[in-house]
N, C-alpha and C positions, 0 to 999 in steps of 0.2 A: 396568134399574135398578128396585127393587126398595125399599116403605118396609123390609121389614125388614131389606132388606142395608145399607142408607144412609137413613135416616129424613130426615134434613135435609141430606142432598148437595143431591138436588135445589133445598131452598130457596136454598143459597149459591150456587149457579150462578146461581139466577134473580137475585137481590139484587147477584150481586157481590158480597161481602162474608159471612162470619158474620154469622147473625143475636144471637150472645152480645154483638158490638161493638154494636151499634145501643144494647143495654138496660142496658149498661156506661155507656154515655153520658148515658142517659138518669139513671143514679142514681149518677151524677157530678154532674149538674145537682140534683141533689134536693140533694148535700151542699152545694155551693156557694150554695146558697139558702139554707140554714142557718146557714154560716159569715157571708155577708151581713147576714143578719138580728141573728144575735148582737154582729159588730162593731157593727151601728145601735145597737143597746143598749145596748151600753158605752160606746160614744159618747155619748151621751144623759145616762148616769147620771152617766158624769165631771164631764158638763161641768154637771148640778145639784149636786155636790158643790161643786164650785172657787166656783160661784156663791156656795154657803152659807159657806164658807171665807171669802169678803169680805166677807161679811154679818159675820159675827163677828170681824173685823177680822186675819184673814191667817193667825186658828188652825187647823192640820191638823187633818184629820177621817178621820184612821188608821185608825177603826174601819170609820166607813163604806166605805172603801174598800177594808179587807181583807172586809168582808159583800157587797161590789159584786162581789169577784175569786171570792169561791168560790160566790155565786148564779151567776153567769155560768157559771164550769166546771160544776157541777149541772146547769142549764139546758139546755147545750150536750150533759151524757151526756144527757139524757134526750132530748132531739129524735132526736140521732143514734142509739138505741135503738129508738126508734119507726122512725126512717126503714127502719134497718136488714133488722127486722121484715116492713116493707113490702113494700121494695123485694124482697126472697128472693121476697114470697107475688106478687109482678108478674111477675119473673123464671119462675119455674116455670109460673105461668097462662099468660103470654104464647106461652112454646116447646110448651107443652102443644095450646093452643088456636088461638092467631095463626099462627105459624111452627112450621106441621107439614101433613104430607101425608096422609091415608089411602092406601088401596090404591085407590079408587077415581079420586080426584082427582089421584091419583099416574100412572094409566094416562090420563086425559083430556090430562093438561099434557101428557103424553110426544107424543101425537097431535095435538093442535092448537098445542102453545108451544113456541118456536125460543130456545133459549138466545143469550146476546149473541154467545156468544165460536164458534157454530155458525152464524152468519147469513150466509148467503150458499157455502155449503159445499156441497159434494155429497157425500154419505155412501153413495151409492150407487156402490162399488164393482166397475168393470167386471172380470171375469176377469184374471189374466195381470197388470195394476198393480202389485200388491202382490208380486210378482217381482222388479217394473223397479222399484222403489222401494227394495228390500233389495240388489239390483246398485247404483243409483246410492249409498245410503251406503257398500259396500264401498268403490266408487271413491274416493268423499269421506274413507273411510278411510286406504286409502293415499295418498291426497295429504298428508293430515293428518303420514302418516309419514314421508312423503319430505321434508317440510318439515322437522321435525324433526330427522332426519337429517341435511337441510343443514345448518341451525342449530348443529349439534355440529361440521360440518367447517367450517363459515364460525370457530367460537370460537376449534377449534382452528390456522386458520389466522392469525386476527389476533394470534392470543399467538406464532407464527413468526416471523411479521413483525416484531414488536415487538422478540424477541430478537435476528433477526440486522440491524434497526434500529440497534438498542444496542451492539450486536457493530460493525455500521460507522461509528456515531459515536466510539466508542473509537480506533478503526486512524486516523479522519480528527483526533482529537486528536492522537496521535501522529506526523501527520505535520507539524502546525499549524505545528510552526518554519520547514516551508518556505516559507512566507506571509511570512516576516520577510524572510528571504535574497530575495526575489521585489521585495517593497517594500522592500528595502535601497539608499538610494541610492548607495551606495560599490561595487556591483555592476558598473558602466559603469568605475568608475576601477580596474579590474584592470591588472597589470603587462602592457609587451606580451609580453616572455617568453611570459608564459602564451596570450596570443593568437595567438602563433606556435607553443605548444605543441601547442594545441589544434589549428590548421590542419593543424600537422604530421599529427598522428595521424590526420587525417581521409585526408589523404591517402596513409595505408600503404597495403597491399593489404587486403584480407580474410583470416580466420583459415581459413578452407574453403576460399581460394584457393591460401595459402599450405602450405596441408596435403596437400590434392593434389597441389601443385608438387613438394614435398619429399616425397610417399611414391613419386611416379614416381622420384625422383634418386636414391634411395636403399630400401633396405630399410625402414626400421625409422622411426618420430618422432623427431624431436630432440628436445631437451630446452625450447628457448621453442611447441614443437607440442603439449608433453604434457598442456600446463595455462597456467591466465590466466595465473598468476604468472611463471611461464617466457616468454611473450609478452610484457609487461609490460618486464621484464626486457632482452629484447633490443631494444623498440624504445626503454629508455632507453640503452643501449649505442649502439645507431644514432645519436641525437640526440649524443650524446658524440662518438664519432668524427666528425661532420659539423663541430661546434663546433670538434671540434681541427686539423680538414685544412683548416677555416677561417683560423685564427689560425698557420698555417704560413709562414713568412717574414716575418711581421712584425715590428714593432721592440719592445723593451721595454714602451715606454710605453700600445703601439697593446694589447697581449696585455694588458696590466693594467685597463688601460679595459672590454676585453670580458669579462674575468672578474669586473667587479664588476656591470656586466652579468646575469650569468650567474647564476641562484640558487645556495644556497651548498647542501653536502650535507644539511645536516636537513632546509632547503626540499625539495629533492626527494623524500629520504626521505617527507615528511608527504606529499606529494603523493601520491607510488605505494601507502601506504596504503590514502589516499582511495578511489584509485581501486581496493581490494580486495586488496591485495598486502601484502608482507613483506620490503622489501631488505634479505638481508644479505651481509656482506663474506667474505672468504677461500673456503674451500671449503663455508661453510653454502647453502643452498640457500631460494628465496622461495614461501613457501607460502600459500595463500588466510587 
Protein backbone atom coordinates (compact mmCIF):
# COMPACT_ATOMS: atom_id res chain seq x y z
CA UNK A 1 0.00 0.00 0.00
CA UNK A 2 1.12 2.76 -1.44
CA UNK A 3 0.31 7.02 -0.48
CA UNK A 4 -0.26 7.37 -4.08
CA UNK A 5 -2.54 4.31 -4.75
CA UNK A 6 -4.62 5.01 -1.37
CA UNK A 7 -3.37 8.39 0.32
CA UNK A 8 -5.83 8.02 3.29
CA UNK A 9 -6.81 4.24 3.35
CA UNK A 10 -4.21 3.77 5.54
CA UNK A 11 -5.46 6.59 7.92
CA UNK A 12 -9.10 5.07 7.99
CA UNK A 13 -7.79 1.83 8.98
CA UNK A 14 -5.79 3.26 11.78
CA UNK A 15 -8.82 5.69 13.05
CA UNK A 16 -11.45 3.26 12.31
CA UNK A 17 -13.49 5.62 10.76
CA UNK A 18 -12.99 8.34 7.85
CA UNK A 19 -11.29 10.99 8.92
CA UNK A 20 -14.05 13.49 6.67
CA UNK A 21 -16.67 12.19 9.67
CA UNK A 22 -14.54 13.37 12.64
CA UNK A 23 -14.40 17.31 10.86
CA UNK A 24 -18.10 17.01 9.72
CA UNK A 25 -18.74 16.87 13.37
CA UNK A 26 -16.62 19.02 14.38
CA UNK A 27 -18.43 22.08 12.04
CA UNK A 28 -21.74 20.61 13.03
CA UNK A 29 -20.72 21.81 16.47
CA UNK A 30 -19.62 25.25 15.15
CA UNK A 31 -23.33 25.65 13.72
CA UNK A 32 -25.03 24.57 16.74
CA UNK A 33 -22.99 27.23 18.57
CA UNK A 34 -24.36 29.65 16.58
CA UNK A 35 -27.86 28.71 16.41
CA UNK A 36 -27.45 28.69 20.42
CA UNK A 37 -26.26 31.85 20.53
CA UNK A 38 -28.70 33.58 18.28
CA UNK A 39 -31.83 31.96 20.07
CA UNK A 40 -29.95 33.75 23.50
CA UNK A 41 -30.47 36.80 21.63
CA UNK A 42 -33.73 36.67 20.65
CA UNK A 43 -34.60 35.70 23.84
CA UNK A 44 -33.13 38.56 25.35
CA UNK A 45 -34.45 41.16 22.91
CA UNK A 46 -38.19 39.74 23.40
CA UNK A 47 -38.23 39.79 26.43
CA UNK A 48 -36.76 43.91 26.69
CA UNK A 49 -39.45 44.50 24.34
CA UNK A 50 -42.59 42.93 26.40
CA UNK A 51 -40.84 44.76 29.20
CA UNK A 52 -41.24 48.24 27.36
CA UNK A 53 -44.73 47.24 26.14
CA UNK A 54 -45.88 47.37 30.00
CA UNK A 55 -44.01 50.25 30.59
CA UNK A 56 -46.35 52.01 28.09
CA UNK A 57 -49.24 50.49 29.36
CA UNK A 58 -49.83 47.09 27.11
CA UNK A 59 -49.10 49.01 23.59
CA UNK A 60 -47.43 46.79 20.91
CA UNK A 61 -44.17 47.58 19.70
CA UNK A 62 -44.52 46.07 15.97
CA UNK A 63 -41.80 47.91 14.82
CA UNK A 64 -39.58 46.77 17.23
CA UNK A 65 -40.06 43.53 16.75
CA UNK A 66 -40.22 43.20 13.06
CA UNK A 67 -36.42 45.34 13.37
CA UNK A 68 -35.73 42.39 16.19
CA UNK A 69 -36.92 39.40 13.44
CA UNK A 70 -34.72 40.76 10.37
CA UNK A 71 -31.49 42.00 12.75
CA UNK A 72 -31.68 38.38 13.81
CA UNK A 73 -31.96 36.68 10.33
CA UNK A 74 -28.87 39.18 9.07
CA UNK A 75 -27.05 38.34 12.10
CA UNK A 76 -27.47 34.64 11.79
CA UNK A 77 -26.35 34.98 7.58
CA UNK A 78 -23.55 36.68 8.53
CA UNK A 79 -22.06 34.26 11.31
CA UNK A 80 -23.12 31.26 9.24
CA UNK A 81 -21.02 32.90 6.31
CA UNK A 82 -18.00 33.44 8.24
CA UNK A 83 -18.43 29.93 9.70
CA UNK A 84 -18.73 28.61 6.42
CA UNK A 85 -15.68 30.20 5.23
CA UNK A 86 -13.88 28.75 8.01
CA UNK A 87 -14.79 25.62 8.35
CA UNK A 88 -13.89 24.60 4.11
CA UNK A 89 -10.27 26.62 5.05
CA UNK A 90 -10.02 23.82 8.43
CA UNK A 91 -11.45 20.98 6.37
CA UNK A 92 -8.73 21.26 3.62
CA UNK A 93 -5.57 22.19 6.16
CA UNK A 94 -6.68 19.39 8.36
CA UNK A 95 -6.76 16.36 5.46
CA UNK A 96 -3.79 18.25 3.93
CA UNK A 97 -1.71 18.34 7.02
CA UNK A 98 -3.20 16.23 10.19
CA UNK A 99 -4.69 13.26 8.28
CA UNK A 100 -2.32 12.32 5.69
CA UNK A 101 0.64 10.21 5.12
CA UNK A 102 3.80 10.80 3.01
CA UNK A 103 5.70 7.97 1.43
CA UNK A 104 7.88 7.96 4.01
CA UNK A 105 5.74 7.74 7.09
CA UNK A 106 3.63 5.67 5.05
CA UNK A 107 6.55 2.84 4.76
CA UNK A 108 7.49 3.30 8.76
CA UNK A 109 3.62 2.74 10.02
CA UNK A 110 3.49 -0.31 7.49
CA UNK A 111 6.75 -1.84 9.65
CA UNK A 112 6.12 -0.95 13.03
CA UNK A 113 1.82 -0.30 13.37
CA UNK A 114 -0.46 -3.27 13.45
CA UNK A 115 -3.95 -2.25 12.40
CA UNK A 116 -6.87 -3.06 14.84
CA UNK A 117 -8.78 -5.29 12.64
CA UNK A 118 -4.90 -7.20 11.83
CA UNK A 119 -4.10 -7.76 15.62
CA UNK A 120 -3.30 -10.99 16.38
CA UNK A 121 -3.22 -12.46 12.69
CA UNK A 122 -0.67 -14.28 11.11
CA UNK A 123 -0.24 -13.02 7.61
CA UNK A 124 2.38 -15.18 6.99
CA UNK A 125 1.31 -17.53 4.88
CA UNK A 126 2.50 -21.16 4.82
CA UNK A 127 2.64 -23.04 1.28
CA UNK A 128 -0.30 -25.28 0.18
CA UNK A 129 -3.05 -23.09 2.76
CA UNK A 130 -4.38 -21.04 0.41
CA UNK A 131 -5.32 -24.38 -1.60
CA UNK A 132 -7.07 -25.78 1.59
CA UNK A 133 -8.85 -22.72 1.87
CA UNK A 134 -10.19 -22.36 -1.76
CA UNK A 135 -11.22 -26.46 -1.19
CA UNK A 136 -12.83 -25.73 1.99
CA UNK A 137 -15.24 -22.75 0.40
CA UNK A 138 -15.85 -25.13 -2.54
CA UNK A 139 -17.16 -27.49 0.17
CA UNK A 140 -19.06 -24.72 2.00
CA UNK A 141 -20.33 -23.95 -1.44
CA UNK A 142 -22.07 -26.95 -2.22
CA UNK A 143 -23.41 -27.24 1.22
CA UNK A 144 -24.72 -23.78 0.60
CA UNK A 145 -26.40 -25.55 -2.57
CA UNK A 146 -27.66 -28.59 -1.31
CA UNK A 147 -29.35 -26.66 1.38
CA UNK A 148 -31.01 -24.79 -0.97
CA UNK A 149 -32.03 -27.52 -3.03
CA UNK A 150 -33.68 -28.97 0.04
CA UNK A 151 -35.44 -25.91 0.65
CA UNK A 152 -37.17 -26.02 -2.89
CA UNK A 153 -38.15 -29.91 -2.17
CA UNK A 154 -39.01 -29.23 1.52
CA UNK A 155 -41.69 -26.13 -0.37
CA UNK A 156 -42.57 -28.28 -2.66
CA UNK A 157 -43.35 -30.91 -0.46
CA UNK A 158 -45.46 -28.98 2.12
CA UNK A 159 -47.81 -27.41 -0.69
CA UNK A 160 -48.49 -31.73 -1.46
CA UNK A 161 -49.37 -32.20 1.77
CA UNK A 162 -51.45 -29.33 2.11
CA UNK A 163 -53.40 -30.31 -1.07
CA UNK A 164 -53.90 -33.91 -0.49
CA UNK A 165 -54.70 -32.47 3.22
CA UNK A 166 -57.65 -30.64 1.52
CA UNK A 167 -58.32 -33.34 -0.70
CA UNK A 168 -58.88 -35.62 2.58
CA UNK A 169 -60.85 -33.26 4.55
CA UNK A 170 -63.24 -33.01 1.80
CA UNK A 171 -63.88 -37.09 1.30
CA UNK A 172 -64.06 -37.09 5.46
CA UNK A 173 -66.94 -34.15 5.08
CA UNK A 174 -68.57 -36.32 2.93
CA UNK A 175 -68.52 -39.06 4.79
CA UNK A 176 -69.67 -36.85 8.02
CA UNK A 177 -73.47 -38.19 8.06
CA UNK A 178 -72.00 -41.37 9.26
CA UNK A 179 -71.30 -39.81 12.56
CA UNK A 180 -75.11 -39.10 12.73
CA UNK A 181 -76.38 -42.70 12.02
CA UNK A 182 -73.19 -43.96 14.63
CA UNK A 183 -74.63 -41.35 17.36
CA UNK A 184 -78.18 -42.15 16.47
CA UNK A 185 -79.99 -43.45 19.18
CA UNK A 186 -82.92 -45.20 17.37
CA UNK A 187 -79.82 -47.30 15.97
CA UNK A 188 -80.34 -50.27 18.87
CA UNK A 189 -84.22 -50.14 18.22
CA UNK A 190 -83.92 -51.74 14.70
CA UNK A 191 -86.69 -54.34 13.66
CA UNK A 192 -85.61 -57.87 14.49
CA UNK A 193 -86.46 -58.86 11.04
CA UNK A 194 -83.58 -57.02 10.15
CA UNK A 195 -81.45 -58.71 12.99
CA UNK A 196 -82.34 -61.87 11.70
CA UNK A 197 -81.65 -60.55 8.39
CA UNK A 198 -78.53 -59.80 8.99
CA UNK A 199 -77.56 -63.12 10.85
CA UNK A 200 -78.88 -64.75 8.02
CA UNK A 201 -76.73 -63.49 5.41
CA UNK A 202 -73.78 -63.87 7.71
CA UNK A 203 -74.44 -67.24 7.75
CA UNK A 204 -74.65 -68.00 3.76
CA UNK A 205 -71.65 -69.56 2.30
CA UNK A 206 -69.09 -67.44 0.53
CA UNK A 207 -69.26 -66.12 -3.03
CA UNK A 208 -65.73 -67.89 -3.98
CA UNK A 209 -67.16 -70.85 -2.24
CA UNK A 210 -70.13 -70.84 -3.85
CA UNK A 211 -68.47 -70.29 -7.34
CA UNK A 212 -66.23 -73.02 -7.09
CA UNK A 213 -69.07 -75.32 -5.92
CA UNK A 214 -71.02 -74.50 -9.01
CA UNK A 215 -68.28 -74.37 -11.81
CA UNK A 216 -67.29 -78.08 -10.71
CA UNK A 217 -71.44 -79.01 -11.08
CA UNK A 218 -71.69 -77.52 -14.04
CA UNK A 219 -69.96 -75.87 -17.01
CA UNK A 220 -70.63 -72.52 -17.11
CA UNK A 221 -71.74 -69.54 -13.99
CA UNK A 222 -75.32 -69.19 -13.15
CA UNK A 223 -76.88 -66.24 -13.19
CA UNK A 224 -76.81 -65.18 -9.03
CA UNK A 225 -72.53 -66.26 -9.87
CA UNK A 226 -72.40 -63.68 -12.60
CA UNK A 227 -72.63 -60.60 -10.41
CA UNK A 228 -73.60 -58.90 -6.74
CA UNK A 229 -77.02 -58.32 -8.10
CA UNK A 230 -77.65 -61.94 -9.27
CA UNK A 231 -76.37 -63.07 -5.69
CA UNK A 232 -78.41 -60.62 -3.88
CA UNK A 233 -81.18 -61.80 -5.76
CA UNK A 234 -80.98 -65.39 -4.89
CA UNK A 235 -80.23 -65.10 -1.33
CA UNK A 236 -83.47 -62.82 -1.18
CA UNK A 237 -85.23 -65.79 -2.95
CA UNK A 238 -83.66 -68.15 -0.29
CA UNK A 239 -85.11 -66.15 2.77
CA UNK A 240 -88.57 -66.22 0.76
CA UNK A 241 -88.93 -69.77 0.36
CA UNK A 242 -87.68 -70.45 4.07
CA UNK A 243 -90.33 -67.92 5.27
CA UNK A 244 -92.83 -69.84 3.15
CA UNK A 245 -92.03 -73.69 4.08
CA UNK A 246 -92.28 -72.03 7.39
CA UNK A 247 -95.73 -70.90 7.37
CA UNK A 248 -96.77 -74.21 5.63
CA UNK A 249 -99.67 -75.93 7.58
CA UNK A 250 -100.60 -73.35 9.59
CA UNK A 251 -103.95 -71.67 10.33
CA UNK A 252 -105.26 -68.52 8.90
CA UNK A 253 -104.77 -66.38 11.68
CA UNK A 254 -101.10 -67.94 12.67
CA UNK A 255 -100.01 -67.04 8.46
CA UNK A 256 -101.36 -63.45 8.82
CA UNK A 257 -99.63 -62.68 12.02
CA UNK A 258 -96.33 -63.68 10.37
CA UNK A 259 -96.88 -61.73 7.36
CA UNK A 260 -97.23 -58.65 9.01
CA UNK A 261 -94.27 -59.68 10.57
CA UNK A 262 -92.71 -59.90 7.43
CA UNK A 263 -91.56 -56.43 5.69
CA UNK A 264 -93.87 -55.54 3.03
CA UNK A 265 -92.14 -55.47 -0.84
CA UNK A 266 -90.97 -51.73 -0.96
CA UNK A 267 -89.21 -52.48 2.44
CA UNK A 268 -87.32 -55.07 0.90
CA UNK A 269 -87.03 -53.58 -2.42
CA UNK A 270 -85.06 -50.29 -0.42
CA UNK A 271 -83.31 -52.67 1.42
CA UNK A 272 -81.47 -54.70 -1.74
CA UNK A 273 -80.87 -51.26 -3.03
CA UNK A 274 -79.01 -50.22 -0.08
CA UNK A 275 -77.33 -52.92 -0.21
CA UNK A 276 -76.01 -52.10 -4.09
CA UNK A 277 -78.63 -53.78 -6.21
CA UNK A 278 -81.77 -53.24 -8.39
CA UNK A 279 -85.00 -55.63 -7.84
CA UNK A 280 -86.87 -56.12 -10.54
CA UNK A 281 -90.09 -58.10 -11.41
CA UNK A 282 -91.00 -60.43 -14.59
CA UNK A 283 -88.32 -61.16 -16.89
CA UNK A 284 -86.25 -57.80 -16.12
CA UNK A 285 -83.19 -58.58 -14.67
CA UNK A 286 -81.04 -56.67 -11.23
CA UNK A 287 -78.26 -54.72 -12.17
CA UNK A 288 -75.58 -52.96 -9.81
Amino acid sequence: MTSSAAPGRLVTELLGFPPELLLDDMINVMHDTIDQALNAVFALLIAWVEHKEQQNGGRREDELRLEIDQGIIAFQTLLEAHVDIAADNFEVWALRNIFVLDKDDNERVQRHVVTPHHAGLDLDTPPGTESMQWAELDVLRRKIQNQRRLRVLLKAGVAASAVEAERSRRRLQQLSFLQYLIDDPNLDKLPENIHKLHATLHTLPSTEQTLQTAQQLSGGPRAWEASKAGYVQWAVNKVLERTRAGDEGLDVDTALERARKVASAQEVRAAVERLGGRVETGDDRMDE
